[in-house]
Residue, then its C-alpha position, 0 to 999 in steps of 0.5 A: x725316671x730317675x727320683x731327685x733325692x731331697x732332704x725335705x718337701x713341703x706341699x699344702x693346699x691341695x684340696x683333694x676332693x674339689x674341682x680345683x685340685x690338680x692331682x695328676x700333676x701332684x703324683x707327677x711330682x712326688x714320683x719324681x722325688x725320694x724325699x727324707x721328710x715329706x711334710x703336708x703343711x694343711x688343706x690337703x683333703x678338703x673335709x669342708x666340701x668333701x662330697x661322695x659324688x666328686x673323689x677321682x681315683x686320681x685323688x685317692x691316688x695322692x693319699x696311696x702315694x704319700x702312704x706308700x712313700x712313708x711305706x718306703x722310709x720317708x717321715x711324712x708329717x700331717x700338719x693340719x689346716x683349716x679345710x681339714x681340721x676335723x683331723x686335729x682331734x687326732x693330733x699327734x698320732x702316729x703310724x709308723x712313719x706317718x704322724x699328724x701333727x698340728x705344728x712342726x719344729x725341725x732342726x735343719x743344719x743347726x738352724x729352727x724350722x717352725x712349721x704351721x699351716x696359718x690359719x690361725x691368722x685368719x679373723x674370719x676363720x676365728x670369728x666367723x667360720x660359716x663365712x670363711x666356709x661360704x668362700x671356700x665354695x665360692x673359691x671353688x666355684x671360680x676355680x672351675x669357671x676358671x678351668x673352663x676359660x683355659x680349656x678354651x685359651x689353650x685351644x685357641x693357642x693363647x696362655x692360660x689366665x688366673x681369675x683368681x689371682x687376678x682378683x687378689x692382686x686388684x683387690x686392695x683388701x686382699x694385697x693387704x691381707x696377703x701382706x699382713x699375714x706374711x709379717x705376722x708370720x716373721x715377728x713371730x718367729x724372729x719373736x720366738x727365736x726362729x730361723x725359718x717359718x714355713x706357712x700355707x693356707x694363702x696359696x701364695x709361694x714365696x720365700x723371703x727374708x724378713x728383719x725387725x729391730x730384735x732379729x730376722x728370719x726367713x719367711x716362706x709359703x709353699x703355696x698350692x696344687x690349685x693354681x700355682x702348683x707348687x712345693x718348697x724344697x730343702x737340700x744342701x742348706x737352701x730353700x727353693x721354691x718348686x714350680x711344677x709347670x716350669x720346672x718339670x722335665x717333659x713327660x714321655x707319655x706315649x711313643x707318639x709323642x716321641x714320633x712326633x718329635x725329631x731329634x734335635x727336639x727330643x734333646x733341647x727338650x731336656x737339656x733347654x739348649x739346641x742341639x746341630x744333629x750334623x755334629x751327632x755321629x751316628x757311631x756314637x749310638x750304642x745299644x745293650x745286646x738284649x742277650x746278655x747281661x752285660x752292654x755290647x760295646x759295639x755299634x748300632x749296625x742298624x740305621x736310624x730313621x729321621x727321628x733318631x730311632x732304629x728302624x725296626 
C-alpha cells in the first residue's frame, strides 16, 4: 500500500500492555504513513500496570514499528506521561533518531508548537498518585467489560457503545475536568506565546481555537488507541484529526474477501461512491505480461468472472 507522506503525527495514550490497547489497528495506521516526525506524546507503554503475563506480540509489534521507522529516517520523539513516567529519568537521551524527551517545541512554518503530554494539570496525579493509580486499574477494567458487550453488539448487528465515554459525558465532574484542562492548556500557551499546544493524557481528540484578552492559540489533543483510536496530523500548514475507524481505507486481508465482494462493491469501497459496472468496458482491463519488464498495452484476452477478476 502505497504510504501518505506527512510532515508530522502525533499519537498518545496507547497503553500497550493493557487490555484496553488496540495495537493491531495502530500498526495499520502507522504502516500507512511515511511521517518526517513522529512524536508519542506519553502513556505509550503502560509502566504502571505493566505485567509479564499480558504483552501480546501484537504489542511488542508497535515498538519494533516506531524503532524501525526512526531506522528509516523518521525523528521519532518520546515525550513522557504519567503511565510511563518511569522513562523521565531518562530524559533527553538520544539514539540516533529516537530521543525522549519530557516537552517538546517545534517550529512548523513559522509558527510554535508546545508539546506536552498534560499530566502535570492533574491534582490527583500530584497530590495522590495511589488514587490516580487505583483508577488506571479501575479504567482498565471498564475497557474489557466494554470490549465484551461490543463483542456481542456486533454479533447481533447493532453499533459498538462506549461505557466509558458514556460515564464521562454524564458526569459533571468530569465535563468540568475535561473542560478545565483544555483552558488551562491555551492560557498558558497564549501566556507563553504559543501558536499551538498539543496535549494527550484526557483521551479526548479535539482541536480548537481558543482566545483570551492577551492573545489566541490553537489547542489540540491527540486522544487515544483505546477507545477513540486517534492521532493528530500536520501537512501543508494544517491540523487534522485522524480517526482510524473512519478514515481507513478497507484492508484486503484475505482474497476471500475480495471473493465475497463484486465489482461495484469492491470500487465504491474505496472511492465512497457507486459505480454502473454497464458503463466498465471490459476493454479497459489491461494487464502487465509477467515476462517482461515492461507493461503489455494489450488487452485482457481473458474473460472476467462476475466478480471482475480473470478467470483463471
Amino acid at each position: 500500500m502505497k504510504k501518505r507522506k506527512i510532515e508530522l503525527a502525533v499519537i498518545s495514550d496507547v497503553h500497550l500492555g493493557t487490555y484496553g490497547c488496540h495495537a493491531d489497528e495502530l500498526i495499520a495506521y502507522l504502516n500507512s504513513i511515511q511521517p518526517k516526525k513522529l512524536i508519542l506524546n506519553g502513556d505509550i507503554i503502560d509502566i504502571w500496570q505493566f505485567s509479564k503475563r499480558y504483552f501480546p506480540p501484537s504489542h511488542l509489534k508497535v515498538l519494533r514499528k516506531v524503532i524501525g521507522m526512526a531506522s528509516k529516517g523518521t525523528e521519532v520523539y518520546y515525550i513522557t506521561g504519567n503511565h510511563d513516567e518511569m522513562l523521565r529519568k531518562f530524559s533527553d537521551t538520544s539514539m540516533g533518531n529516537f530521543k525522549i524527551t519530557n516537552k517538546l517545541v517545534l517550529n512548523l512554518d513559522g509558527k510554535k508548537a508546545w508539546i506536552f503530554h498534560g499530566d502535570v494539570f492533574d491534582v490527583s496525579i500530584q497530590n495522590a498518585k495511589w488514587l490516580a493509580k487505583l483508577g488506571g486499574y479501575g479504567y482498565d477494567l471498564l475497557i474489557l467489560i466494554n470490549s465484551f458487550v461490543n463483542w456481542w453488539l456486533v454479533r447481533l448487528g447493532r453499533e459498538k457503545y462506549s461505557l466509558s465515554k458514556r460515564i464521562k459525558n454524564s458526569v459533571k465532574g468530569a465535563v468540568k475536568y475535561i473542560n478545565n484542562f483544555e483552558r488551562t492548556a491555551a492560557d498558558l500557551a497564549i501566556e507563553n506565546d504559543y501558536d499551538y499546544v498539543i496535549c494527550g493524557h484526557i483521551h479526548q481528540p479535539k482541536k480548537e481555537h481558543y482566545e483570551n484578552k492577551y492573545g489566541s492559540c490553537t489547542y489540540l489533543n491527540s486522544g487515544d488507541w483505546v477507545e477513540n483510536l486517534t492521532a493528530l496530523e500536520y501537512s501543508f500548514k494544517r491540523w487534522r484529526i485522524y480517526h482510524y475507524n473512519h478514515d481507513r481505507l478497507s484492508p484486503f486481508f484475505v482474497d476471500e474477501d475480495l471473493k465475497e465482494m463484486d465489482m461495484n462493491e469492491l470500487i465504491a469501497s474505496i472511492t465512497d461512491k457507486e459505480v454502473d459496472m454497464e458503463e466498465i468496458n471490459q476493454e479497459d482491463f489491461f494487464i502487465e505480461n509477467p515476462l517482461e519488464d515492461e507493461p503489455t498495452n494489450e488487452p485482457n484476452k481473458k474473460g472476467l468472472d462476475n466478480q471482475g477478476f480473470t478467470q483463471d
